[in-house]
C-alpha positions in Angstrom: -159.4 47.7 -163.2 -161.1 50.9 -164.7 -159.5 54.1 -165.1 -162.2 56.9 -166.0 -161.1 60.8 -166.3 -163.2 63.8 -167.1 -163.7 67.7 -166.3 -166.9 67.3 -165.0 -169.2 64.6 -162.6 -171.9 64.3 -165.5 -168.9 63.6 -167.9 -167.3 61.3 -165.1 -170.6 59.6 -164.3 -171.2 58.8 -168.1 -168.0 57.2 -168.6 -167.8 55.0 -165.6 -171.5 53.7 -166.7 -169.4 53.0 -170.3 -166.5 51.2 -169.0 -168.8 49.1 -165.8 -171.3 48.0 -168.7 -168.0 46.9 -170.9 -166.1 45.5 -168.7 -168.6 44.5 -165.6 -169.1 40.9 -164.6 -172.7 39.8 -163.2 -172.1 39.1 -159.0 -174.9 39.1 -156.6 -174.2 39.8 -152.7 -176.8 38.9 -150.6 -178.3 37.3 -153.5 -179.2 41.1 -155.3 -178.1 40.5 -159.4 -175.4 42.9 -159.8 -172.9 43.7 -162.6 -169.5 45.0 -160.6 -166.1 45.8 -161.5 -163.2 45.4 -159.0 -160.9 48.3 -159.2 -162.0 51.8 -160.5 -159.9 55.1 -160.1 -162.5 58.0 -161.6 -160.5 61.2 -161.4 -162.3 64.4 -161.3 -160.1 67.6 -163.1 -162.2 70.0 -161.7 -164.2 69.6 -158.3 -166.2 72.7 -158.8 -168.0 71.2 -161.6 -169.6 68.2 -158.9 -173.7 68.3 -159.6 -174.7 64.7 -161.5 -177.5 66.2 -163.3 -178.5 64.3 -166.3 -182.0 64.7 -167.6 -184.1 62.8 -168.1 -182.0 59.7 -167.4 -180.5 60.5 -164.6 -181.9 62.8 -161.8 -180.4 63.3 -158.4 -182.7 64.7 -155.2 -180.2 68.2 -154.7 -182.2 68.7 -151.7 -180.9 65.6 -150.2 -177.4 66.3 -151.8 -177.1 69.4 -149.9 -178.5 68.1 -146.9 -176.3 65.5 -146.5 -173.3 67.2 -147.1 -174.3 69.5 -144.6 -175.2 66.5 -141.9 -172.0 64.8 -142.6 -169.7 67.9 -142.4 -171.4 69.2 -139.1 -171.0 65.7 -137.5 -174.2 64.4 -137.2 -176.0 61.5 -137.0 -179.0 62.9 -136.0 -182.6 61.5 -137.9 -183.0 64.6 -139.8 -181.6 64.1 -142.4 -184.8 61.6 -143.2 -186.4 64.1 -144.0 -184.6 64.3 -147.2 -184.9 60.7 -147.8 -186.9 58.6 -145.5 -185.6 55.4 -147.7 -182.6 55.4 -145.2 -184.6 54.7 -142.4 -184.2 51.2 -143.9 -180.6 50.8 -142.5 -180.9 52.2 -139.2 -180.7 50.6 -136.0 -182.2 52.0 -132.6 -183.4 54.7 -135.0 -179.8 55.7 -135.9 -177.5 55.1 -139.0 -174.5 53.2 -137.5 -172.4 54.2 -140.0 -173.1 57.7 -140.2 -169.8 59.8 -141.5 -170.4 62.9 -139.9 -169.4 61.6 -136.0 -166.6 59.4 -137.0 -164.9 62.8 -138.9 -165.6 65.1 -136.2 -165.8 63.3 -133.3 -164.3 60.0 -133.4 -165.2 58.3 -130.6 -166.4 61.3 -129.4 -162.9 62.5 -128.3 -161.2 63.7 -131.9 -161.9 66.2 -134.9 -160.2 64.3 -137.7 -161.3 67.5 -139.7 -159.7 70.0 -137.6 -156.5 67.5 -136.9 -156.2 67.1 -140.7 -156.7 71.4 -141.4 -154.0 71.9 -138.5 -151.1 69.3 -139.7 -151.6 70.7 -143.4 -151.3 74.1 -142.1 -147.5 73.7 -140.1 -146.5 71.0 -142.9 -148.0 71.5 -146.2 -146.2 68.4 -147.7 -147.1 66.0 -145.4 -148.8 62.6 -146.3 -150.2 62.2 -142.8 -153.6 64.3 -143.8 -156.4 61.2 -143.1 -159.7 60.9 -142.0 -160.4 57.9 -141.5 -164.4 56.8 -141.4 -164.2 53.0 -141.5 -163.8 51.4 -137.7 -163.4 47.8 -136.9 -164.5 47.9 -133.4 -167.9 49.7 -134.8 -168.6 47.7 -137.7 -168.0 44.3 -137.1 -171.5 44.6 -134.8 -173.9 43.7 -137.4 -175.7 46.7 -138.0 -177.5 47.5 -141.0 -175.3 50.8 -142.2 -171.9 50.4 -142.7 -169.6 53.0 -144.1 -169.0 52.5 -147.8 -166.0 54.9 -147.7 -163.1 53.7 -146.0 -160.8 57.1 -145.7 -160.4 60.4 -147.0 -157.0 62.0 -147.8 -155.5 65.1 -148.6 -152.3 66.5 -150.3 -150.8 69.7 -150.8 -148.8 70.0 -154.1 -147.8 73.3 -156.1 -150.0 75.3 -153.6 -153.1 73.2 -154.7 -154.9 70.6 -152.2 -156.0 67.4 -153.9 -158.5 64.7 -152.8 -158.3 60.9 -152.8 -161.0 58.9 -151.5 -161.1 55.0 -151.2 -164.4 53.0 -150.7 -164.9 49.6 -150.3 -168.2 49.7 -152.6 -169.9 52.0 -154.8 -173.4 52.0 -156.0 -172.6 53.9 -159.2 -176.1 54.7 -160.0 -177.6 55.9 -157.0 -174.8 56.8 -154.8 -171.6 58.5 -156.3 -173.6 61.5 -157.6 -174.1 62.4 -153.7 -170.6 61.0 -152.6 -169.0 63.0 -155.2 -171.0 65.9 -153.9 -170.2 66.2 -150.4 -166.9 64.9 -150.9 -165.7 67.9 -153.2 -167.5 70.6 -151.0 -165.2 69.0 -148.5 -162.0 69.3 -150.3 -162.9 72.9 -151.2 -163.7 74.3 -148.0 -160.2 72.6 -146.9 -158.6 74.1 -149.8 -160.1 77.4 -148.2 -159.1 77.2 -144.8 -155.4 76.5 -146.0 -155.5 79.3 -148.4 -154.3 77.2 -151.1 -156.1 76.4 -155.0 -158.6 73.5 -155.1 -157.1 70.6 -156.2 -158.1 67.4 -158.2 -159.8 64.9 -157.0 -159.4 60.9 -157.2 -162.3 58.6 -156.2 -161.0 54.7 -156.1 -163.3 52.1 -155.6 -162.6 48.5 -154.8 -166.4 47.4 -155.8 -167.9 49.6 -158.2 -171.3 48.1 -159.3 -174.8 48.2 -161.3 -177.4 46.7 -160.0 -179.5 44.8 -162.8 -182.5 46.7 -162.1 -180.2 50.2 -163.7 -178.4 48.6 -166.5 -181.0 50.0 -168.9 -180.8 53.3 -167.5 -176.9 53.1 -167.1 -177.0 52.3 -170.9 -179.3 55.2 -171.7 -176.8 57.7 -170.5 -175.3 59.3 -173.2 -171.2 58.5 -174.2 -171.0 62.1 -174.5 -172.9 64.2 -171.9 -173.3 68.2 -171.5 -170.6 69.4 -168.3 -172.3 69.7 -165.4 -171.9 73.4 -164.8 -169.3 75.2 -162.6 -170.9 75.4 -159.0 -170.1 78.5 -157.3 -167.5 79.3 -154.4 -167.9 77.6 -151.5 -165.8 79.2 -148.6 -166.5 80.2 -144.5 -163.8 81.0 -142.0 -163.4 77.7 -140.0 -163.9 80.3 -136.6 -167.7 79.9 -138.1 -168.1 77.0 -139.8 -169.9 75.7 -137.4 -172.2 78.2 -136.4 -172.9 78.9 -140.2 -174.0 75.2 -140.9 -176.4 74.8 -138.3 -177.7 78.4 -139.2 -178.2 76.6 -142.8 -179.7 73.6 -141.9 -182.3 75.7 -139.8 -182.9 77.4 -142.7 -181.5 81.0 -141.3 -179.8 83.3 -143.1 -176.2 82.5 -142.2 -174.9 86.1 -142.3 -171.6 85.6 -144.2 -170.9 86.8 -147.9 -170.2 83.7 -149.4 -173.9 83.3 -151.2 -173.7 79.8 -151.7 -174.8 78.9 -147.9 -178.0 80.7 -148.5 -178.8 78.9 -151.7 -178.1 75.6 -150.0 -180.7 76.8 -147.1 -182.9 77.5 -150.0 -183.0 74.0 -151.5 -183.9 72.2 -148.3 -186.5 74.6 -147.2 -187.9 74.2 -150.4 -188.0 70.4 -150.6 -189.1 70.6 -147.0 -192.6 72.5 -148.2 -193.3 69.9 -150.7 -192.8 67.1 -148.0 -195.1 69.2 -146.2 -197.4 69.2 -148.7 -196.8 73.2 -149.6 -196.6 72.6 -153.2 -197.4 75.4 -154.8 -194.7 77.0 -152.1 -192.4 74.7 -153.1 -192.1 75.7 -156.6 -192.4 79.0 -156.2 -189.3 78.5 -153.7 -187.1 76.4 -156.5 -187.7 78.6 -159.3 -185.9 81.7 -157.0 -183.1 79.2 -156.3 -180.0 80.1 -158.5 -177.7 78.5 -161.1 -177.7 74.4 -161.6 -178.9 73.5 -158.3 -182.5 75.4 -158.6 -183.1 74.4 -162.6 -182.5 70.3 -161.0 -184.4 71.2 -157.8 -187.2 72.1 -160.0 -186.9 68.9 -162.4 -187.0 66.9 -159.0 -190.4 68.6 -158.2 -191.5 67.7 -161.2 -190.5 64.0 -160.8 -191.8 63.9 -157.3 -195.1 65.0 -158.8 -195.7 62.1 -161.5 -194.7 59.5 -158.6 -198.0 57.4 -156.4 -196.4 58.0 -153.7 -193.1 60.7 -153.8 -190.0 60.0 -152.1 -186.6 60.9 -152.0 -183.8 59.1 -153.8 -183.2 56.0 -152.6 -179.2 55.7 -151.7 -177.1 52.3 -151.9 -176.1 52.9 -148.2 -175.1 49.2 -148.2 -173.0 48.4 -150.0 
């Protein structure tokens, strides 16, 4: 068991590489060479500060960041989101990912908004320990499918008027999935955190499997013990009346009409990863460098990754784990 705490994902991200190179023994699932530790709690002081962004060792695609955060919280499961990172379509069946979180959040079995259930029972009874959303289903996946979920549940607690966050997961890819778990997950707690009008939290990410493949270990040992904070994101906030309406206005790439800036930026991103995929490159860049704060400076170094590549994709994403 590894316990790993730090202010910010790049600082969080460095030490769990640390302590899974130190302490990890070699296993190999489905016969893929893998250096795993059983048992990891990495606690995140401050969610704000959620963008992995570690140059030039570790890059993440932000486009597909945001655009996944946006599919999962909207509920969808639709093939979009490939777009972003056509790897996935790896793991899908009947051209669908199985486990997709979105549905089983806000529409499980197409009858309940775990979401909405979990904002409503934290609103009458702020100390309740009843707040789950649960994403893991036996009936759905003991089928066989290619995608199953990773994460098990989310859960949510309000103490001292502040809403913290603990996620389990069966398995984590450290190097190519938390920095996108730990993304969406934190937007998630912080809209909540808006909604009940209370101070965002911390947040607790516990893993049962947390592993390396062999093929990162160099990279994972390249990451410095003591990495520059990732920087403080800004607000995130949207009356749930909208919420809705305002994400599929950002994923369309509209203007989403609230003052919260942040959902404009986010439409931003993706349209601007969507011109390179289109092959608009010169549109593209122009498009990232007018994107503010963190997530336009590591839009931009993803461009440039994308450009030195034979053949450019997005980041591939352990979705198995």
């Amino acid at each position: 068991m590894i316990t790993v705490a730090a202010d910010s994902a790049n600082e969080l991200f460095a030490g769990a590489c640390q302590q899974l190179l130190q302490c990890g023994v070699a296993v190999s699932p489905r016969g893929m060479p893998t250096r795993e530790v059983l048992g990891a709690h990495l606690h995140l002081r401050d969610p704000r500060r959620r963008l992995v962004d570690l140059p030039p060792g570790r890059l993440l695609n932000p486009a597909f960041a945001v655009a996944e955060t946006l599919w999962i919280l909207s509920g969808s499961d639709d093939p979009w989101i490939f777009r972003y990172n056509r790897n996935l379509t790896r793991y899908t069946d009947d051209g669908r990912l199985q486990g997709a979180y979105g549905p089983r959040m806000r529409r499980w079995h197409g009858r309940i908004d775990q979401l909405d259930r979990v904002r409503d029972l934290l609103s009458r009874d702020r100390d309740s320990r009843q707040a789950v959303i649960q994403l893991f289903d036996p009936e759905q996946d003991t089928r066989g499918h290619r995608d199953v979920p990773c994460t098990l549940n989310y859960r949510f607690f309000v103490r001292d008027d502040r809403l913290h966050m603990h996620t389990t997961m069966r398995s984590q890819d450290l190097w190519l999935g938390f920095g996108y778990d730990i993304f969406a997950a934190t937007i998630l707690q912080e809209l909540l955190a808006g909604w009940l009008d209370v101070e965002l939290g911390e947040y607790h990410h516990v893993v049962d499997s947390l592993h390396l493949y062999d093929k990162h270990l160099a990279g994972a040992g390249e990451i410095p013990c003591t990495p520059e904070a990732s920087e403080l994101m800004s607000p995130i906030s949207v009356d749930w009346a909208q919420f809705d309406t305002v994400l599929a206005a950002t994923v369309a790439g509209r203007d989403p009409a609230i003052e919260c800036p942040i959902w404009t930026t986010f439409a931003a991103v993706m349209a601007s990863y969507s011109q390179w995929s289109a092959g608009e490159r010169s549109r593209a860049r122009e498009q990232a460098t007018q994107v503010p704060s963190e997530l336009g400076r590591a839009l931009e170094r993803w461009l440039d990754h994308l450009a030195t590549q034979v053949e450019p994709t997005g980041d591939t994403v352990g979705a198995i784990g």
